[in-house]
C-alpha angles and dihedrals in degrees: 000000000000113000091205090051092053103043094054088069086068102118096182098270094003136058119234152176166144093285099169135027118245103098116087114239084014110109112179118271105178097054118173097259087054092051093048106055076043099066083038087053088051090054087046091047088046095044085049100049092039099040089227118125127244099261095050081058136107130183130182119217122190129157142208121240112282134132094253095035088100103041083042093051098038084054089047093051094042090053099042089046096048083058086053104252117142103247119196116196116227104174121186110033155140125247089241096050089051093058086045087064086067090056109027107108089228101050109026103181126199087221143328139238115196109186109214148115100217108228104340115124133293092272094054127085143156157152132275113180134196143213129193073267098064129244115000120254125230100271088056095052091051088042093054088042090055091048091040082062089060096051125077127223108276121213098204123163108245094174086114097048113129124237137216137200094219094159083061086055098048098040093069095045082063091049091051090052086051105042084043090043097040092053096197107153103179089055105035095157106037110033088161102070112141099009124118107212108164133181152236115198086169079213084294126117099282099076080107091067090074101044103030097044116013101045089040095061094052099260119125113244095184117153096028113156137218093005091145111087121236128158089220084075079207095176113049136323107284092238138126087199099063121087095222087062100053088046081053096054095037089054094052085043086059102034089047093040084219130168099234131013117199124194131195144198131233089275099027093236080115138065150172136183146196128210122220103273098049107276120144121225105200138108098007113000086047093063091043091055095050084047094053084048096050097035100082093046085049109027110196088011119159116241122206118213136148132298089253100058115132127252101230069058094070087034089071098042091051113037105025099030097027095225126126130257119219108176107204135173122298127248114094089245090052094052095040087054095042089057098046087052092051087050091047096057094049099272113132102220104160093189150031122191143169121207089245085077098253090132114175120202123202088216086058108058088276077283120164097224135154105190080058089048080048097054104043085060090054093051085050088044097049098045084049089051089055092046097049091242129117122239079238087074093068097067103024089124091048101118126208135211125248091239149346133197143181140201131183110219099204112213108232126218105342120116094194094060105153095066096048092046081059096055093044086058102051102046079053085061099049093044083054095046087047093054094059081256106148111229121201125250135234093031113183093182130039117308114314107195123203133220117169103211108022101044133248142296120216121189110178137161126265108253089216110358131070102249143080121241117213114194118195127202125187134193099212143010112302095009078110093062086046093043093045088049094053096047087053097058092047085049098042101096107047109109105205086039105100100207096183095111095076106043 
């Protein structure tokens, strides 16, 4: 296979690509053979990390719901059993259950393929991996695709491969976190019992969240939306990040006069939520209600979140919850490292989350998972039903800010971008200090200005892409348009830096 071409599908920690036609401009990238002396390159990584040889392994494979999961997996097993691992199907799935099977007593996997793209169009696809780790890092994904170039498609007959109903399994793991969480004694089984929850799979993989786990813990999840699973996504992005899906959830929330809405996307790593009377948890307010849950189990604790958290944001963890805020890079697998790092050297940080709703628990295996996100709300749920409070409550002091704004500032014709991206950074930096701007420190992540009582300006570089996002917070009504003005008179000479985003 072609080293080059491999090594393009490389998405930071993921591997991704064009894997069917449809899409105009668009050729296919992940192919079948790709995908196959892919899966052959993971037992070769494994056998590698755990000292075990091929034959002693076994991986468990499972997919989302899009068009090209089956041919993608079928071409993954075939490679990883022609190599002589024993390879388990677990066909429909989420990201988070694949890593359980890794952990799970009854299934105890060497390591673990999902075959997803999260939440990128119909025509994309790809493959995440895990080890008893956890997710692979970038070096590991660069490392499997090299050796994926020195390995030949394999035809092997997978008619025998054995199969697992791994969403059964960790459904009920789910349904054991709630039950122990909920404490209702009286009710055990079905701590649920006269609660309307209802969701939003957006066709993607989490349609077993309603059925597995909420009816069988006695709530009513009638009027749940978009549970079937079908690669078209005809109804709306799986995404807790798009506009059109909030307003999806919000709208069954209302229609369903439910007390809790939830919302997936494709994978189910990812979540949002809406309150009863309309209010979206996401972004946020998403990472200040999982705060107020935690706060009480780890007092004074340190919470990891992106570099474009608000400051009202910090505001709350600080002054109302008394945690600490570390703002840190974006990208999930940046956060979560940074957390285990912070845990590692003796300080106590329960979470790390992105605005984009990947939010990692220590408690949980420093998983990104949004069925675990889920289920801690309905615990706290739950415990506020029988206290006669609301899950509002919990983050009724949380401020926002008047408005909020971002531009992406492309990087034209430069093929080292990222250099450049970095100069351009740092003599950014230096226009601001010169103006009399305050700039935060520490920064983990491009040049964050500060100004008191107008907002912030943050100008990093893209972690993949090239081009420079600039996010833009203000305080009150038309600090946006001062704020703007000022940012495009620190980027307006920069010659490769296309600013027309923002006239």
């Amino acid at each position: 296979m072609d080293e080059k071409m491999l090594l393009k599908l490389q998405n930071g920690s993921d591997i991704r690509g064009v894997a069917m036609e449809g899409v105009e401009g668009e050729d296919v990238t992940l192919t079948h053979d790709a995908a196959n002396v892919i899966g052959a390159a993971f037992v070769n990584f494994l056998a590698e990390k755990t000292g075990k040889p091929a034959n002693k392994l076994k991986i468990a494979v499972g997919h989302d719901s899009r068009l090209s999961a089956e041919s993608l997996k079928e071409a993954a097993i075939q490679g990883a059993m022609n190599l002589g691992a024993r390879v388990f199907d677990c066909g429909l799935s989420s990201t988070p259950a694949m890593f359980m099977s890794i952990v799970f007593e009854d299934t105890q996997m060497d390591g673990a393929i999902m075959i997803t793209a999260s939440h990128l169009p119909y025509n994309r696809n790809g493959l995440k991996f895990f080890t008893a780790e956890g997710g692979l890092e970038k070096a590991d994904i660069k490392a499997i695709l090299k050796g994926a170039a020195k390995l030949e498609p394999a035809d092997y007959d997978i008619s025998d491969v054995e199969t697992l109903e791994l969403i059964d399994l960790y459904s009920e793991y789910l349904c054991e976190k709630i039950r122990v969480g909920a404490n209702l004694e009286e009710n055990y089984m079905q701590p649920l019992s006269g609660m309307k929850i209802v969701v939003d799979a957006g066709n993607g993989a989490g349609g077993f969240f309603a059925d597995k786990v909420l009816k069988s813990l006695g709530a009513d999840t009638t009027g749940s939306k978009f549970l079937d699973p079908d690669g078209r996504f005809p109804n709306h992005v799986p995404n807790p990040e798009n506009k059109e899906a909030m307003a999806s959830i919000k709208k069954i929330v209302n229609d369903s006069n439910a007390d809790l809405g939830l919302i997936f996307d494709t994978d189910v790593d990812r979540m949002g939520a809406v309150l009863p009377d309309g209010k979206v948890i996401s972004r946020n307010a998403l990472i200040a209600m999982m705060a107020a849950i935690l706060a009480p189990d780890y007092p004074g604790s340190t919470i990891v979140t992106d570099s474009v958290t608000s400051d009202e944001l910090t505001e709350f963890l600080e002054g109302t919850l008394h945690l600490k805020h570390h703002r840190f890079k974006r990208g999930y697998k940046n956060v979560i490292n940074e957390c285990i790092r912070l845990n590692e050297e003796g300080t106590v940080s329960p979470l790390a989350i992105e605005t984009s709703g990947h939010g990692a628990l220590q408690e949980n295996y420093y998983l990104d998972d949004g069925a675990y996100l889920a289920v801690k709300l309905i615990i706290a749920a739950a415990k506020a039903n029988r206290d006669g409070r609301t899950l509002a409550s919990l983050i009724e002091e949380l401020g926002y800010p008047a408005e909020a704004r971002e531009y992406r500032l492309y990087i034209r014709g430069l093929e080292d971008y990222k250099t450049y991206g970095r100069g351009v950074l740092e003599e950014f930096k230096e226009l601001a200090e010169a103006r009399g701007i305050q700039v935060a420190s520490p920064s983990y992540e491009g040049v964050r200005l500060v100004f008191p009582n107008e907002g912030w300006i943050l100008l990093r570089l893209s972690l993949h892409d090239p081009n420079m996002p600039m996010n833009i917070e203000g305080k009150h009504a038309g600090d946006c348009d001062k704020l703007t003005n000022i940012a495009k008179e620190l980027v307006s000479g920069f010659v490769h830096l296309d600013d027309s985003v923002m006239y």
